[in-house]
N, C-alpha and C positions, 0 to 999 in steps of 0.2 A: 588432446583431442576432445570435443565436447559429441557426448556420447544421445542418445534416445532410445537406447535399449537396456536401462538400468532395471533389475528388478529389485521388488521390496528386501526378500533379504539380503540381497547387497546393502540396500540403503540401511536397514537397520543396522546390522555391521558396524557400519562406519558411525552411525550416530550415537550408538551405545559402548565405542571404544570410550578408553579413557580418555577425560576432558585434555589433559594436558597434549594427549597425542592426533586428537582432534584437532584441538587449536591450530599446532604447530602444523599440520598437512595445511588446513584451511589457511594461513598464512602464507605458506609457499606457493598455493595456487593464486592467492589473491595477488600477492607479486609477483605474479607472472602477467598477468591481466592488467593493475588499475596501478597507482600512484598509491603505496600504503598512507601515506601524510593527509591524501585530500579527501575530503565528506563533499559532497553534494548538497547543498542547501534547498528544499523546497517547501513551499508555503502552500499551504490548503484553507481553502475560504467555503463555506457553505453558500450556493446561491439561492438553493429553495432545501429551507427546514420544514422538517416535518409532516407529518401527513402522507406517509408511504404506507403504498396498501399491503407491502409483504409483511411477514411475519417472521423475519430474523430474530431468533430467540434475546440478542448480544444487543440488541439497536435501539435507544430509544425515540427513533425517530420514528417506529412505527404505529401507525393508526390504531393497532388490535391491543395496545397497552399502556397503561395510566401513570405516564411520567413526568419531569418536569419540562420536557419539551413539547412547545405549544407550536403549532403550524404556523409560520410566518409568509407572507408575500416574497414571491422573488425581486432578489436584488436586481434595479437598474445595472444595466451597460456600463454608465457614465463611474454608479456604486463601485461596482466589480474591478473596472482600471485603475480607480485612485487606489484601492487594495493594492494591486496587484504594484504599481508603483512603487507603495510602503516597502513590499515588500522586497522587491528590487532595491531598494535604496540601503537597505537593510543584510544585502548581501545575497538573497535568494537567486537562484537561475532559471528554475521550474518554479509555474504559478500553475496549483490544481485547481480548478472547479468540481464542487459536488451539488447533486440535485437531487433528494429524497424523492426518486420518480421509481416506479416499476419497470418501468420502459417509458423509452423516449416517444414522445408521439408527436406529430405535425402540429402546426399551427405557431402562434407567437412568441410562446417561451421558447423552441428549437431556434427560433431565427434567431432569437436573443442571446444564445448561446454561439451561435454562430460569430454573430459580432462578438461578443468578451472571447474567444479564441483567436478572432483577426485582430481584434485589440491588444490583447498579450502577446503576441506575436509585435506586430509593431512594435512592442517596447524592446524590443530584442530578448524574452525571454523565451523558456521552452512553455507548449501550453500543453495539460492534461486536463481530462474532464472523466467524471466516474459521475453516468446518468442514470446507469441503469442496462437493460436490456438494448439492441441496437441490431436492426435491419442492416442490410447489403448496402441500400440506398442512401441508409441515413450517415452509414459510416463515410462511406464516399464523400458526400457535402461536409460532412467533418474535416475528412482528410485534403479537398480542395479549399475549405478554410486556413489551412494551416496546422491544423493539430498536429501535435508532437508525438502525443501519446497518449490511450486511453488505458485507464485504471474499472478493473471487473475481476476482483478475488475469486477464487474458488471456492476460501475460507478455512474450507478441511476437505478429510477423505471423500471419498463419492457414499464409503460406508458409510459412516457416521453424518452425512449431511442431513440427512432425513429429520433425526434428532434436532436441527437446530434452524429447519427451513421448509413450509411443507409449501408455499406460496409458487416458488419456481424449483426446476429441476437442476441437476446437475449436467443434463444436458441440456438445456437452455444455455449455461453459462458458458462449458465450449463454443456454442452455437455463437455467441457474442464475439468470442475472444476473433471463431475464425473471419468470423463477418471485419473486425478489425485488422485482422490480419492482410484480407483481400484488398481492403483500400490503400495498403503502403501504408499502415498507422503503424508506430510499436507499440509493445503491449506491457502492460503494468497489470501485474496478477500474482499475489500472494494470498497469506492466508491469518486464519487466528490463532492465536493459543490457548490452552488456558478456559476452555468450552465443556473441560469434562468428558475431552477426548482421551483416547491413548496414545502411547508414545509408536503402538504401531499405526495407529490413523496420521499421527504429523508424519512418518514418513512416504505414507500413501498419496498422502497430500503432494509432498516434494518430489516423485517417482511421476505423478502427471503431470507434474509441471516442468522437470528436469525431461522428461520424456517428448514435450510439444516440441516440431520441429516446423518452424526455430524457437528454441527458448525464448520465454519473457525476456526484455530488454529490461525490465525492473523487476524487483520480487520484494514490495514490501512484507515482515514478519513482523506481526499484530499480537501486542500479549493484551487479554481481552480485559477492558475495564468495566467490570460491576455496575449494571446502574439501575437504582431503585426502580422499581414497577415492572420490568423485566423478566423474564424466567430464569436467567442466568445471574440476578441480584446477590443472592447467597452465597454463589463457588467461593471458593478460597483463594488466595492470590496463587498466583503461578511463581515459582520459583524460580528467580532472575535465572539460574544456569541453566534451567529447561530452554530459557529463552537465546543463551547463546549457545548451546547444541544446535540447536533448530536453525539459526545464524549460520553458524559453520558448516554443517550439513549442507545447508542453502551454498554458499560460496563453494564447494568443493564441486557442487552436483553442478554450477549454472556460474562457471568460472568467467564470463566477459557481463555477465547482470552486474544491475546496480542491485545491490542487495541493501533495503531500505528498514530502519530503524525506525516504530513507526508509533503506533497507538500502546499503551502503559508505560510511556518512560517516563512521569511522575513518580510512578513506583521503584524508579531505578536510581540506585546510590550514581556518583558521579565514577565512580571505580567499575559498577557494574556495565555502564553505557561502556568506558573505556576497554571492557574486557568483550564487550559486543566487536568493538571497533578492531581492535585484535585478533577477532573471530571471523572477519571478511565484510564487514559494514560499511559502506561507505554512501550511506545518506540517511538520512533525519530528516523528518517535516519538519521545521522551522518556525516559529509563531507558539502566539499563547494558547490557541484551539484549533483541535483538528474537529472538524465538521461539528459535533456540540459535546466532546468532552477535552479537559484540562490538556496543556501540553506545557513542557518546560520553556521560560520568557524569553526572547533573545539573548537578553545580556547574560543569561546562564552559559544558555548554547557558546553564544562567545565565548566567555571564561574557559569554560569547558577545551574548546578547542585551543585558544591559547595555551592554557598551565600546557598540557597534554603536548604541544609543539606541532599540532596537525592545523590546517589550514583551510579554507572553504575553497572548493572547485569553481574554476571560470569557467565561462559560457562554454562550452564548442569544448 
C-alpha cells in the first residue's frame, strides 16, 4: 500500500538500517512495481542558460555569482527538436527542457516553449520542462500542449532550505508542484545531496515528498556537483553510499515512482551506479550535460547497461 502518513522517525529508521538490509527491502518493493532489468533513458537539454535571478547556493547558473557560465540566448524551436531527435535516436524516451527563469512569465519565450513540447510530443517522446515557478493558468497551456511532466525539486528539507535558497520559499515550490498537479501534469520532484545537510534533513526531504498525495511520478536524487564561484564550491564529495541510501529510502517510501539517477554520476565508479540500480533506480538522464554541468557519454551509459545485462525502457 503506498502510504502519506509517514513520519520522520519512521523514515529515519529505515534509512539508517543497515545497507545490506536496506538494499534487500528496496529491492523487493522495486519488484513488485517496475521491471528490475529496465532504466528509463532521459535527455535534458538547457533552452535558456544562465542569468537566473535566484540564488541557489548549488547553481551556477545564477546571476548573484561569478562563474563560468555566461548567459546565453534561448534556443530556437527548430534547435530544441533536432536535440531532441538525437536524442531519440540515441535511445532516450523522455526529452527535458530547462530554462534558467525564476518563473515563468507571458510573452514569446512561454509560447516557444509551448511549441518545443508540441514538438517533442510529435516525435513520440515523453516531454518535461523545469522553468521554474508556474501559475494555474500557465500549467494548463502546458498541459493542453502536451506536457508529460514537469520537473520542480524541492531540493532538501523545508529546515534547512533556508541555508541554501533565500530568493523563493518552500512554499512557493508546493505552490508550483500543486499548480501542476491541477492541470493533469505528473510531477518530477526530488532533491540534492551533499549541500551540508544532515542525514535527518534528507529524510525530511523524502517524508514531504513520500507524504504528497499523489506521490511524485518521478523522484530524481541529485548528489551535488561543486562549482567554482558558488557557495557550495568547497564541500567535500558526498559519499557514493550516502547517495544509495537516499536511493533506497526513495524506492521503499514512493514504490510505483521513477526514481531517477541524476546530477554527480561522473563521480560514480561503474559498480557504484550499479549498486544505485540495485537500490531501486531505474532512470538516468542520458547525454554528456545535464543543464551546464559534466554527465557520463552515451556509449558509457550503453556499456554500462550491457556488461550489467539490464536494458533501456520503451516508450509507453
Amino acid at each position: 500500500m503506498i502510504r502519506h502518513d509517514h513520519s520522520l522517525a519512521e523514515i529515519e529508521a529505515l534509512y539508517n538500517q543497515s545497507l545490506p538490509r536496506l538494499i534487500r527491502q528496496a529491492q523487493a518493493v522495486h519488484e513488485q512495481h517496475h521491471s528490475p532489468d529496465e532504466v528509463q533513458l532521459c535527455t535534458l537539454l538547457s533552452v535558456k542558460t544562465g542569468g537566473c535571478q535566484e540564488d541557489c547556493a548549488y547553481c551556477p547558473q545564477s546571476s548573484k555569482y561569478e562563474t563560468a557560465v555566461d548567459p546565453q540566448r534561448m534556443l530556437k524551436v527548430d534547435e530544441v527538436l533536432d536535440s531532441a531527435r538525437k536524442a531519440k535516436d540515441a535511445g532516450a524516451t523522455r526529452f527535458c527542457m530547462g530554462a534558467a527563469w525564476r518563473e515563468v512569465k507571458e510573452g514569446p519565450a512561454f509560447d516557444s516553449v509551448l511549441n518545443m513540447v508540441r514538438g517533442v510530443k510529435e516525435l513520440g517522446m515523453e516531454a518535461c520542462v523545469t522553468l521554474g515557478m508556474l501559475t494555474e493558468d500557465q500549467a494548463v497551456r502546458l498541459a493542453d500542449a502536451g506536457l508529460t511532466a514537469y520537473n520542480h525539486n524541492l531540493d532538501t528539507s523545508r529546515e534547512f532550505y533556508g541555508k541554501i535558497i533565500s530568493t523563493r520559499t518552500y512554499e512557493d515550490r508546493l505552490t508550483t508542484i500543486r499548480n501542476v498537479r491541477k492541470a493533469g501534469v505528473t510531477v518530477c520532484c526530488g532533491g540534492i545531496i551533499g549541500m551540508g545537510e544532515s542525514v535527518r534533513d534528507r529524510c525530511a526531504m523524502l517524508m514531504t515528498l513520500a507524504n504528497l498525495d499523489p506521490q511524485p511520478e518521478s523522484v530524481p536524487v541529485n548528489m551535488l556537483v561543486p562549482v567554482e564561484g558558488t557557495p557550495l564550491e568547497n564541500l567535500p564529495e558526498t559519499d557514493p553510499l550516502e547517495l544509495v541510501r537516499t536511493i533506497a529510502t526513495a524506492r521503499i517510501l514512493m514504490p510505483k515512482a521513477k526514481v531517477r539517477l541524476s546530477a554527480g554520476r561522473t563521480k560514480l565508479s561503474r559498480e557504484a551506479q550499479l549498486l544505485c540500480f540495485l537500490a531501486g533506480a531505474n532512470s538516468v538522464f542520458y547525454g554528456e550535460k545535464l543543464l551546464t554541468t559534466g554527465n557520463p557519454d552515451v556509449q558509457e551509459d550503453q556499456a554500462l547497461l550491457r556488461d550489467a545485462g539490464m536494458r533501456p525502457a520503451a516508450l509507453g
